[in-house]
DSSP file (Angstrom, degrees, kcal/mol; ACC not computed):
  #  RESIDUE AA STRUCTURE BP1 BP2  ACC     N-H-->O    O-->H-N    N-H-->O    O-->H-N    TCO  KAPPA ALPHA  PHI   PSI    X-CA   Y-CA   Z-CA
    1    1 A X              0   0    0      0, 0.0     0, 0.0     0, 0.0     0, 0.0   0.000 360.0 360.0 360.0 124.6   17.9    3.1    1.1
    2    2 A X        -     0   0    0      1,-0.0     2,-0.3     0, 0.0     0, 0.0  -0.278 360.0-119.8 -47.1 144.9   15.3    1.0    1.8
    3    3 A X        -     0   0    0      1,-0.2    -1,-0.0     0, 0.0     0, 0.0  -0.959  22.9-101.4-106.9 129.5   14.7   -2.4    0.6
    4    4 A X        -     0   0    0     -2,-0.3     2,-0.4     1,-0.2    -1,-0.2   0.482  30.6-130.8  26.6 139.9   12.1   -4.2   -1.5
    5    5 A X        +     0   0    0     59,-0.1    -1,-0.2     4,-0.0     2,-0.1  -0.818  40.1 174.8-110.6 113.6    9.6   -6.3    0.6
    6    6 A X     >  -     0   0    0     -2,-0.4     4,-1.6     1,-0.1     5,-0.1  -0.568  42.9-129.0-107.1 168.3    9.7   -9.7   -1.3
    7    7 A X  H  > S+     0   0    0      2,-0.2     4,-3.8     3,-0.1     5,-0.2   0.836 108.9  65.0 -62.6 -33.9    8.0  -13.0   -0.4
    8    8 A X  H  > S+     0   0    0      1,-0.3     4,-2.1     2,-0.2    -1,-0.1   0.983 106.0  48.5 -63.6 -71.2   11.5  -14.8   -0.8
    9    9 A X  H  > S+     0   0    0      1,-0.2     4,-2.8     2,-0.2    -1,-0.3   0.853 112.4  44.7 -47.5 -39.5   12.4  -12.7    2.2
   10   10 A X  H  X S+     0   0    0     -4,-1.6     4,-2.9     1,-0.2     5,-0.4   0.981 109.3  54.5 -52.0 -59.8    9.6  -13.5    4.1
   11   11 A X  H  X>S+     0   0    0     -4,-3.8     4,-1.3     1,-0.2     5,-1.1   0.939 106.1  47.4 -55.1 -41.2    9.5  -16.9    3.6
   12   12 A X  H  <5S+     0   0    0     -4,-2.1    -1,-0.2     2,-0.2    -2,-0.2   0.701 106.2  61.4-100.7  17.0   13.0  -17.8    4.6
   13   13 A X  H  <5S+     0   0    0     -4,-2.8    -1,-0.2     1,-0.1    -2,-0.2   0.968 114.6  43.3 -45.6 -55.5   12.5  -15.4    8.3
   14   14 A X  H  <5S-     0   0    0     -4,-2.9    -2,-0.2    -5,-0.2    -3,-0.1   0.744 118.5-121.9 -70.5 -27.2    9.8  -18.0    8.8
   15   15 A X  T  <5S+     0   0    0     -4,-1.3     2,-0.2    -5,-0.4    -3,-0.2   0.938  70.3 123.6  69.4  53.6   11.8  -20.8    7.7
   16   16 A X      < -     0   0    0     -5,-1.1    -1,-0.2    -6,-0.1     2,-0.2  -0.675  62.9-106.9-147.6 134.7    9.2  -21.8    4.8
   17   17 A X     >  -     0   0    0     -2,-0.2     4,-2.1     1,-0.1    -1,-0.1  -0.558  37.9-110.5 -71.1-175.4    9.5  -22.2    1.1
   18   18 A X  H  > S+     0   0    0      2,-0.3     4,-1.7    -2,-0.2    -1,-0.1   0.715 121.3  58.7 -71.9 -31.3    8.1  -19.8   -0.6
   19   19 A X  H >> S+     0   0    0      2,-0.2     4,-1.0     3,-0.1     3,-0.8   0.992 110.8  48.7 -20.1-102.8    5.3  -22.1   -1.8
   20   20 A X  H 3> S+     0   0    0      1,-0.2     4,-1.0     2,-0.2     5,-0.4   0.718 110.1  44.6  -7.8 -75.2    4.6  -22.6    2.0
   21   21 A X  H 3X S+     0   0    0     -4,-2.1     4,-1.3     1,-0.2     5,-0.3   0.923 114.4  53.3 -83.7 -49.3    4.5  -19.4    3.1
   22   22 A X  H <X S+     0   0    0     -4,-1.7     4,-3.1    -3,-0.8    -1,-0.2   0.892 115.6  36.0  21.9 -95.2    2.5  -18.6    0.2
   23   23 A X  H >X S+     0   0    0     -4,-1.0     4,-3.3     1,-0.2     3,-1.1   0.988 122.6  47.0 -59.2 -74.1   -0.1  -21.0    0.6
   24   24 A X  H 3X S+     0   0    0     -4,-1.0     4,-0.7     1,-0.2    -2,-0.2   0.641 113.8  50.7 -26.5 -25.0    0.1  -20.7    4.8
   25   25 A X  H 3< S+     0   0    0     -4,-1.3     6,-0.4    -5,-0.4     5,-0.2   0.877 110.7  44.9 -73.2 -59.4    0.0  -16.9    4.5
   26   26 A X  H << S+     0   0    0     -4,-3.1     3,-0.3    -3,-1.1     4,-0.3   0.707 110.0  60.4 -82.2 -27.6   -2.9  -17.0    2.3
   27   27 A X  H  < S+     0   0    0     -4,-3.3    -1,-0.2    -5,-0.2    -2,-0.2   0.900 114.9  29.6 -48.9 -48.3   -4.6  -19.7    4.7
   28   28 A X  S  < S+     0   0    0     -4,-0.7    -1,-0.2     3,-0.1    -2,-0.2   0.012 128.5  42.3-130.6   9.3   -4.8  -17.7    8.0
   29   29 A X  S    S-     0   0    0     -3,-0.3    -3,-0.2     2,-0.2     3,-0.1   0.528  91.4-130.6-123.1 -60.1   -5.2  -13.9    6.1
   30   30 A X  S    S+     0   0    0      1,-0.6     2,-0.2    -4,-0.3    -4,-0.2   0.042  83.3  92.0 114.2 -18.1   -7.8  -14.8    3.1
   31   31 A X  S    S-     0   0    0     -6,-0.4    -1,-0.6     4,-0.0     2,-0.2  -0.585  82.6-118.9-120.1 154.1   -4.7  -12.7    0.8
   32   32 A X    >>  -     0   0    0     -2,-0.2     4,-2.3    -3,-0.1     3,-1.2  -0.692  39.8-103.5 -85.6 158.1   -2.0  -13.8   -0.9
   33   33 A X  H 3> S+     0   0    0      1,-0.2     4,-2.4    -2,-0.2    -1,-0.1   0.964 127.7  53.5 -52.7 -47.4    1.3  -12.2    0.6
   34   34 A X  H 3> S+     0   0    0      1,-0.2     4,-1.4     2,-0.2    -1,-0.2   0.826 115.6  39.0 -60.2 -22.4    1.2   -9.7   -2.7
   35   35 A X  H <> S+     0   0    0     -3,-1.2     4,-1.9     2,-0.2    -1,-0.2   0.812 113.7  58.0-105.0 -29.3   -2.8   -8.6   -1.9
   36   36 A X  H  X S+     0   0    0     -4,-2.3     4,-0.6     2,-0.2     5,-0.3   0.995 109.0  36.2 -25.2 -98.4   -2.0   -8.5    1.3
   37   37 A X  H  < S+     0   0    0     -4,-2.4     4,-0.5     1,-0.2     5,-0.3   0.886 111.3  58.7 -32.5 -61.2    0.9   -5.9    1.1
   38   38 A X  H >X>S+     0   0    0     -4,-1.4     4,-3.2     2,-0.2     3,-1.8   0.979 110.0  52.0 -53.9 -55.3   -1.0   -3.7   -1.8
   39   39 A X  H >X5S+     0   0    0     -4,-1.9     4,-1.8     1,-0.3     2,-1.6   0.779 118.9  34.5 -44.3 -93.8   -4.1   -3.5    1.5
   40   40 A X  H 3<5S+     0   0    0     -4,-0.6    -1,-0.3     1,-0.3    -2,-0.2   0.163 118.2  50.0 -72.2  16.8   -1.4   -2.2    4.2
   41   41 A X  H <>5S+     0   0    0     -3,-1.8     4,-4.9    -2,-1.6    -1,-0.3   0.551 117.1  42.4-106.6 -50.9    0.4   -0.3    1.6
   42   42 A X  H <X5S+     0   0    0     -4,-3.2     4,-2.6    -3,-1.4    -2,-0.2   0.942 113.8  52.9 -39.2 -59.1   -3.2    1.3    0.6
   43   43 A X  H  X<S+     0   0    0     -4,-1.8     4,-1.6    -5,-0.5    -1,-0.2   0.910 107.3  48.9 -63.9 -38.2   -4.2    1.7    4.2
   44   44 A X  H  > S+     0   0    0     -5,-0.3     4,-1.7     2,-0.1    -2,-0.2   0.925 113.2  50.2 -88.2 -27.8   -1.1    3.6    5.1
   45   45 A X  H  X S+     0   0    0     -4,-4.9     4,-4.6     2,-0.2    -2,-0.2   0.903 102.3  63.0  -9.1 -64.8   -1.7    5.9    2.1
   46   46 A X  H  X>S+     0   0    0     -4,-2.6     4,-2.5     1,-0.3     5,-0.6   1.000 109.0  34.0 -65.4 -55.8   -5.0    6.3    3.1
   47   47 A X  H  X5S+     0   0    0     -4,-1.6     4,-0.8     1,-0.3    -1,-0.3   0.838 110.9  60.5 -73.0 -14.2   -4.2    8.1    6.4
   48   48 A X  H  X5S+     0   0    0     -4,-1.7     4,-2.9     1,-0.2    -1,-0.3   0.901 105.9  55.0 -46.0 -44.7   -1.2   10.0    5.2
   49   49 A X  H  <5S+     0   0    0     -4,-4.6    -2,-0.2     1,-0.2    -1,-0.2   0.812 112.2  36.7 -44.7 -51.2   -3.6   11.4    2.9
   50   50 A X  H  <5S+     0   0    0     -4,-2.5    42,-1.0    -5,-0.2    -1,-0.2   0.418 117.8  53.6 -74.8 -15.0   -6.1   12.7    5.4
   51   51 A X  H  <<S+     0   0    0     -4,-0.8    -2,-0.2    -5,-0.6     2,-0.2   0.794 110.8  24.7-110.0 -28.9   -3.6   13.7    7.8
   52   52 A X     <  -     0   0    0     -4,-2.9    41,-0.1    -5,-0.3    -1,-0.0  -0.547  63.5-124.3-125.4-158.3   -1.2   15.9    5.8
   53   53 A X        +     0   0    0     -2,-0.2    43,-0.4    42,-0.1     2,-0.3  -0.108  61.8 139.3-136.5  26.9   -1.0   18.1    3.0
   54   54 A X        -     0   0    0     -6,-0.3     5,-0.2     1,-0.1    -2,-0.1  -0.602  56.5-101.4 -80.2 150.4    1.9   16.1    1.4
   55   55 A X    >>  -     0   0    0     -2,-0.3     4,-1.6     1,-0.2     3,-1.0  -0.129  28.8-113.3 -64.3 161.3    2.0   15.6   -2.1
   56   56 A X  H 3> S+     0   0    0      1,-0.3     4,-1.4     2,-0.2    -1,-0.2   0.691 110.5  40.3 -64.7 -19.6    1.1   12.3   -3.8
   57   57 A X  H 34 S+     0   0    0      1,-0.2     4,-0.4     2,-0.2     5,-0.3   0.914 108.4  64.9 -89.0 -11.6    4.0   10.8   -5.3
   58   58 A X  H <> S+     0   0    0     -3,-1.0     4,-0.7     2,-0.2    -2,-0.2   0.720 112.4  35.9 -87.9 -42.5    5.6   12.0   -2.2
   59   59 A X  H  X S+     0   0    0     -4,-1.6     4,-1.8     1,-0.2     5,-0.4   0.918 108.5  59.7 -65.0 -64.9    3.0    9.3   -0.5
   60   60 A X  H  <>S+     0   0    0     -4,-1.4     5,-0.6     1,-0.2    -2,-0.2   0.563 108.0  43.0 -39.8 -13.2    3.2    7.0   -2.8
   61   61 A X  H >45S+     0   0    0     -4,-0.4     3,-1.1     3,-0.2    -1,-0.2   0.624 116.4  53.3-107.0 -47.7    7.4    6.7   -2.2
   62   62 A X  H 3<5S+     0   0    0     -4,-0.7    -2,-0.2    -5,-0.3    -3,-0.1   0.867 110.8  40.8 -62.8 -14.3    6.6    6.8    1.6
   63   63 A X  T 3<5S-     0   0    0     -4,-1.8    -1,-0.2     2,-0.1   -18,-0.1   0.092 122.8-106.1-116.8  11.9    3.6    3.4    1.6
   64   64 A X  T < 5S+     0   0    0     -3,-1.1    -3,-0.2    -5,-0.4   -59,-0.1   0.680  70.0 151.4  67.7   6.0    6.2    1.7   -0.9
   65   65 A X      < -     0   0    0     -5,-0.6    -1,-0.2    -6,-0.3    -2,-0.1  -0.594  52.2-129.0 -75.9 148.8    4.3    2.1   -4.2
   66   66 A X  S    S+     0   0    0     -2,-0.1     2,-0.4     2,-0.0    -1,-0.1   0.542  82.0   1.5 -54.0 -25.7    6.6    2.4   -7.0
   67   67 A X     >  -     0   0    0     -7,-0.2     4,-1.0   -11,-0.1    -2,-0.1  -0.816  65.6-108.7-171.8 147.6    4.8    5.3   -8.1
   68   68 A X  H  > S+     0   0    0     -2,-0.4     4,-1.4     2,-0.1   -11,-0.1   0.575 130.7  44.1 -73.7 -31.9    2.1    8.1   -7.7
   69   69 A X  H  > S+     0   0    0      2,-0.2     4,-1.5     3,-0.2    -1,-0.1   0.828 110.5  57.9 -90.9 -11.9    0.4    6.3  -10.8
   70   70 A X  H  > S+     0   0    0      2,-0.2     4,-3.0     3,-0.2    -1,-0.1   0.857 115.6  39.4 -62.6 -58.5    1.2    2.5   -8.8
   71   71 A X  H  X S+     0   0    0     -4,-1.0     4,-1.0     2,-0.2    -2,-0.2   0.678 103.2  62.6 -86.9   7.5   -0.8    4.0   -6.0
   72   72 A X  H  X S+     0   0    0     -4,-1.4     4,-1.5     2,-0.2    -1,-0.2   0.790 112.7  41.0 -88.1 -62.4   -3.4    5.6   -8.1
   73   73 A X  H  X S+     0   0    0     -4,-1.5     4,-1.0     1,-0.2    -2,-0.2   0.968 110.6  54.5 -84.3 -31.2   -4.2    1.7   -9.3
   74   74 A X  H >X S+     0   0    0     -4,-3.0     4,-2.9     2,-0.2     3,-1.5   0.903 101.2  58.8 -21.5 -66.7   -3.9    0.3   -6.1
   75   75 A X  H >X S+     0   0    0     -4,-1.0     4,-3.9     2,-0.3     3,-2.2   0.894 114.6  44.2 -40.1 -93.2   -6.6    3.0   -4.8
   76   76 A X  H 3< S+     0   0    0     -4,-1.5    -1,-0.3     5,-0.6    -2,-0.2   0.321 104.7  54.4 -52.2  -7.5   -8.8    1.3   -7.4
   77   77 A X  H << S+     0   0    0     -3,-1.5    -1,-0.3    -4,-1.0    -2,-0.3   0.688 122.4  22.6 -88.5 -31.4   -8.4   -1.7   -7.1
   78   78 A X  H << S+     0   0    0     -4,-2.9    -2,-0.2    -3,-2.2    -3,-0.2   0.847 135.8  22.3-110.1 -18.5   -9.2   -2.0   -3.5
   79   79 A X  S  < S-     0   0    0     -4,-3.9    -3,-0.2    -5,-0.2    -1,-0.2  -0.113  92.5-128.1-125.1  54.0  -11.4    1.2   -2.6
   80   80 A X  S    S+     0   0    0     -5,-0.3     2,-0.2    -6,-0.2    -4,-0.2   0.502  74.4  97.8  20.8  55.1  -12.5    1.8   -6.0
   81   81 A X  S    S-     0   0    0     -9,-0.1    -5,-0.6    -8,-0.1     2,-0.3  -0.686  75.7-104.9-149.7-176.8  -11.5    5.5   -5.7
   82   82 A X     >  -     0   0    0     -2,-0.2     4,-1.4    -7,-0.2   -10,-0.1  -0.759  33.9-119.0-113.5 154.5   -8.5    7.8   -6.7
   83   83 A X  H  > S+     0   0    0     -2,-0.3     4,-1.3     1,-0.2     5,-0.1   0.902 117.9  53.4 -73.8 -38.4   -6.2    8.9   -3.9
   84   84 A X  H  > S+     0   0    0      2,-0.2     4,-1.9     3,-0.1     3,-0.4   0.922 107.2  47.3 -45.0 -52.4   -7.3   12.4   -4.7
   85   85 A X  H  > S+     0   0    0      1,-0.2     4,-2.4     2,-0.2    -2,-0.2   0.906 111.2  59.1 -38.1 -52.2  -11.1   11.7   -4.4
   86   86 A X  H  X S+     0   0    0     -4,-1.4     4,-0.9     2,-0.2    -2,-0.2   0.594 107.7  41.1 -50.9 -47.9  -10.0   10.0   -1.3
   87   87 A X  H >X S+     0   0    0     -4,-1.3     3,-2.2    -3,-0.4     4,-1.7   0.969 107.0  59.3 -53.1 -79.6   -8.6   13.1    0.1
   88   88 A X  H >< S+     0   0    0     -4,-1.9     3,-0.6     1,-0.3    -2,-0.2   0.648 115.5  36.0   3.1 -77.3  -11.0   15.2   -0.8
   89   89 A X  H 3< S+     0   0    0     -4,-2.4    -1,-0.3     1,-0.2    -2,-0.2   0.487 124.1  36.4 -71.5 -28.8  -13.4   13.2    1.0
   90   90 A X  H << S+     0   0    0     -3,-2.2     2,-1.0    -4,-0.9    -1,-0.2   0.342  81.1 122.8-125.1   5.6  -11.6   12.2    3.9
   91   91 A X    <<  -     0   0    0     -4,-1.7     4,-0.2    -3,-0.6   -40,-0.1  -0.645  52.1-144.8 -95.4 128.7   -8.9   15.2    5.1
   92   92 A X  S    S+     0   0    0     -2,-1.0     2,-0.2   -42,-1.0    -1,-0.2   0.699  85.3  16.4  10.6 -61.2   -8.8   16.7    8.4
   93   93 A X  S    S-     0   0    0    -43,-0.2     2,-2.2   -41,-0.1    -2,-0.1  -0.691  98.6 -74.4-137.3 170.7   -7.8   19.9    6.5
   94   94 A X        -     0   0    0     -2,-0.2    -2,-0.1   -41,-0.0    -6,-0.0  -0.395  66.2-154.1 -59.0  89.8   -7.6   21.9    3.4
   95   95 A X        -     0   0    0     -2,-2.2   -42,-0.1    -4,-0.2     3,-0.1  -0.655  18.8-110.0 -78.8 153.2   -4.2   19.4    1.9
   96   96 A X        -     0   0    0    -43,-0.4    -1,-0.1     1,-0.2   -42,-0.0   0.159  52.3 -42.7 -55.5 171.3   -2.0   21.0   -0.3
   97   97 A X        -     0   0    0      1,-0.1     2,-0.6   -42,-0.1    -1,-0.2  -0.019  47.0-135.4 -59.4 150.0   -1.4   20.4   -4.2
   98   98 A X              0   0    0    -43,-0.2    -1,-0.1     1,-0.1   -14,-0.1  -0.743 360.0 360.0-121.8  66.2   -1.2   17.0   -5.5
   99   99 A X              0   0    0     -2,-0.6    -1,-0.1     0, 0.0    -2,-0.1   0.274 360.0 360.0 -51.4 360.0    1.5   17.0   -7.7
């Protein structure tokens, strides 16, 4: 089973509080670790979406959202879209059902 990715962990790889790595993180990115992570969780979404014809919660489990309805607000919060729209718009091919 996979685990969580938390700041606590991060910080002490780096050898950081959490404060620190926080603040440093968010220095040299522009994101906070947490807005960060929701972008690269979004972004690997995006092309699973366009490249296959798997279902959404079925992404949503693979990019680390809690959820289909986790990455559903994600989606809208950063590309102001639905992950369905998003397909639609952006697959390769006719994908399959979106359970």
């Amino acid at each position: 089973m996979e685990q969580p990715l938390r700041v606590e962990d991060l910080a002490t790889q780096a050898g950081m509080s959490v404060r620190n790595f926080a603040r440093v993180f968010t220095d040299r990115t522009g994101y906070s670790p947490a807005t960060y992570l929701e972008r690269v969780r979004v972004e690997a979404a995006c092309r699973r979406l366009a490249e296959s014809s798997k279902g959404t919660k079925e992404i949503a489990t693979e990019c680390g959202f809690r959820d289909a309805d986790g990455m559903r607000k994600a989606f809208q919060r950063v590309l102001n879209t639905t992950p369905q729209l998003y397909r639609h718009a952006f697959a390769a091919t006719d994908a399959g059902s979106d359970d």
